[in-house]
N, C-alpha and C positions, 0 to 999 in steps of 0.2 A: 734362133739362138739355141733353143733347146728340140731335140725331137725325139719320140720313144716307138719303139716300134714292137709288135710282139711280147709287151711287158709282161712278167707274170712273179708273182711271189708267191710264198705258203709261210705260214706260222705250224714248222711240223708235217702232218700229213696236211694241213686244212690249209687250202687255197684260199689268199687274199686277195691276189688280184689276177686276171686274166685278159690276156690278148690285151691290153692297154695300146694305145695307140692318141700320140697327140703331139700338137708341135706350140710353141712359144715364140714368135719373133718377138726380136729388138722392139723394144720401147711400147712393148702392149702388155694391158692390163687382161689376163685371162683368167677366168672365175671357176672354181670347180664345184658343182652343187649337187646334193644328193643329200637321203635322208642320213639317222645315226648309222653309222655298221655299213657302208658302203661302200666304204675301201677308201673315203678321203684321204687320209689323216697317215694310212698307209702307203698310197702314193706318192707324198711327199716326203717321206722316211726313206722310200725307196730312191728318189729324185735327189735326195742329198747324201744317200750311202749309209743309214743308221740301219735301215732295214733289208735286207741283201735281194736282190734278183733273181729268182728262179728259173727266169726264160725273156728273152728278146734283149733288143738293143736301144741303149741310150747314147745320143751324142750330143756334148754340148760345143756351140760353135765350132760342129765341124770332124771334134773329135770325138770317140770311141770313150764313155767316162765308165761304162759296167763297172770293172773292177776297182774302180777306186777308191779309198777310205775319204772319210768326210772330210781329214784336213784337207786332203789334195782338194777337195772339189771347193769348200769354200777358198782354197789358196786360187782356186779359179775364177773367185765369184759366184759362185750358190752360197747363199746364204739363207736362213730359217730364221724366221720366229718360230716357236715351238708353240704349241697347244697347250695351253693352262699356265701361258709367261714363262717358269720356270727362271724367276733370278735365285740368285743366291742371295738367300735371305738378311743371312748375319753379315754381310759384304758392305760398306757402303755404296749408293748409290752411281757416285763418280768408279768406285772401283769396279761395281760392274760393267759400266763401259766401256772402261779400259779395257777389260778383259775380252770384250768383243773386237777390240783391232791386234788380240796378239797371232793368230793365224795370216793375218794378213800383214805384218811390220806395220801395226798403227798407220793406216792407210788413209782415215778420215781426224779431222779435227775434233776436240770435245766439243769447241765453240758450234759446230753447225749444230750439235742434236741441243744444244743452251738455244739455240735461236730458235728451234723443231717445237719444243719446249721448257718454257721460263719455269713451271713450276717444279720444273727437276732441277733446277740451277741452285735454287731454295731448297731442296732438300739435299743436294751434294754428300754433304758429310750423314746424314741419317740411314741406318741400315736401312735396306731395300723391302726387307721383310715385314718395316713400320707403313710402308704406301699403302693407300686406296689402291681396289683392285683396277682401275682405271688409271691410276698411274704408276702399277706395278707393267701394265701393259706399255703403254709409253718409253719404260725402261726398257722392256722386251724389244721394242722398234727398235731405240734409239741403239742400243748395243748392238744388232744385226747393222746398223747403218752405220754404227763404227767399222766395221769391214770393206765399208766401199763397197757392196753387193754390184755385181754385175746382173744378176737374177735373184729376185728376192722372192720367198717361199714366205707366205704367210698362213698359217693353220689356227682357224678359229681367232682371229682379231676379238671379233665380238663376245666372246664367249662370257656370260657370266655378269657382264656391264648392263648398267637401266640404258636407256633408249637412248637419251641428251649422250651423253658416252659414247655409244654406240654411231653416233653421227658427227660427235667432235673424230674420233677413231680413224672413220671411213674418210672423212676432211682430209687426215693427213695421209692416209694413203692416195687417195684421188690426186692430192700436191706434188706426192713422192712420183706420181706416174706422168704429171705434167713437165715435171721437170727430168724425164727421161728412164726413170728408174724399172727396165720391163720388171714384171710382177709376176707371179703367179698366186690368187687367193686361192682359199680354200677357207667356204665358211655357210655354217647353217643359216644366215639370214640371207637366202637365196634373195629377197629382193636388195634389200641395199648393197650384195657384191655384183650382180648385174648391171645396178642402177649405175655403176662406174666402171663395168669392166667394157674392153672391149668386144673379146669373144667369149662366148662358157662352153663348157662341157655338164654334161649330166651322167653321174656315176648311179647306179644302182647294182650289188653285190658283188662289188671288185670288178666291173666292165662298166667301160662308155657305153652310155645307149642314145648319147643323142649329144649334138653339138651344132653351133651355130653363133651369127650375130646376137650380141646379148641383149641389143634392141627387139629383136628377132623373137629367142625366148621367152621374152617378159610378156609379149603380145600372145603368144602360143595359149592356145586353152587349157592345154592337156598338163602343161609344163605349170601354169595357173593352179590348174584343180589339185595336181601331184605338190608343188613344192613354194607356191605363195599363196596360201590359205585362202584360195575364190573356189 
């Protein structure tokens, strides 16, 4: 579904990311882990057009998306959670989900992200700004899955969340990929995004330096001592 080839960015003179190279098929969950500063976070800035391309090629199913602005790509199905939620705070709760299907002509129903989650249904009319940061995150999902995401980019799920959170979180992403939704995470708890992805990559200073089955990884020693605290 997705493939990059050659990828490189700068912030300026200073190089973000280099020679990137990685693909996403249909209906898999792929993880991307690495420490702070490692070019995650930038990758998929880059992957949805916020952050520009400095070198290689991106094609989503097929096609050539380098130059595209972010509407076109989520008009395609890239869609993002952004890193640190990012609702509009003084918005009500309903209204920012609205606002996640106007790219796409209201693509998904309100009722599926009510069913995703009951406690946003109860909070409908209350600014967004008033949630728990665990169900400002939930907002953050459920508005990206107002798009109908064909490829959904999520940056940091966990960020910031106690643990119980952090595994209600990962519940509904692991659901969202059973039920077909390819994913791409990105997220520092290197174990819990392995523990359900299907393949990972491992970033350190704006390059892949290693990739495989995420079964695979989690066994690794090195990938252990590096990025799951043994």
């Amino acid at each position: 579904m997705l493939e990059a080839q050659g990828l490189g960015s700068r912030y300026g003179r200073i190089p973000a990311l280099a020679d990137v190279a990685l693909r996403v098929d249909a209906g898999e969950l792929v993880a991307i882990v690495g420490a702070n500063g490692a070019g995650k976070t930038t990758l998929l800035k880059v992957l949805s057009g916020v952050q520009p391309a400095s070198a290689g090629q991106l094609r989503f199913e097929g096609v050539e998306i380098g130059r595209e602005r972010p509407r076109q790509r989520v008009q395609r199905g890239i869609v993002q959670v952004p890193e640190g939620r990012q609702v509009f705070g003084a918005l009500s709760v309903e209204d920012n989900l609205r606002l996640g299907a106007f790219a796409r002509g209201s693509a998904a129903t309100i009722d599926t992200v009510w069913t995703m989650f009951p406690v946003l249904e109860t909070k409908r009319r209350e600014p967004a700004g008033t949630l728990s940061g665990g169900q400002q995150q939930m907002l953050a999902l459920g508005r990206a899955l107002m798009a109908d995401p064909r490829l959904l980019l999520l940056d940091e799920p966990s960020m910031g969340l106690a643990p119980l959170l952090v595994q209600e979180i990962f519940g509904h992403i692991a659901a969202l990929k059973a039920r077909g939704t390819t994913i791409l995470l990105v997220d520092q708890n290197a174990r819990a995004a392995l523990a359900i992805a299907d393949r990972g990559y491992i970033m350190e200073t704006g390059r892949i330096v290693g990739a495989g089955a995420a079964a695979a990884l989690l066994r690794d020693p090195q990938v252990q001592q590096a990025y799951l605290g043994h």
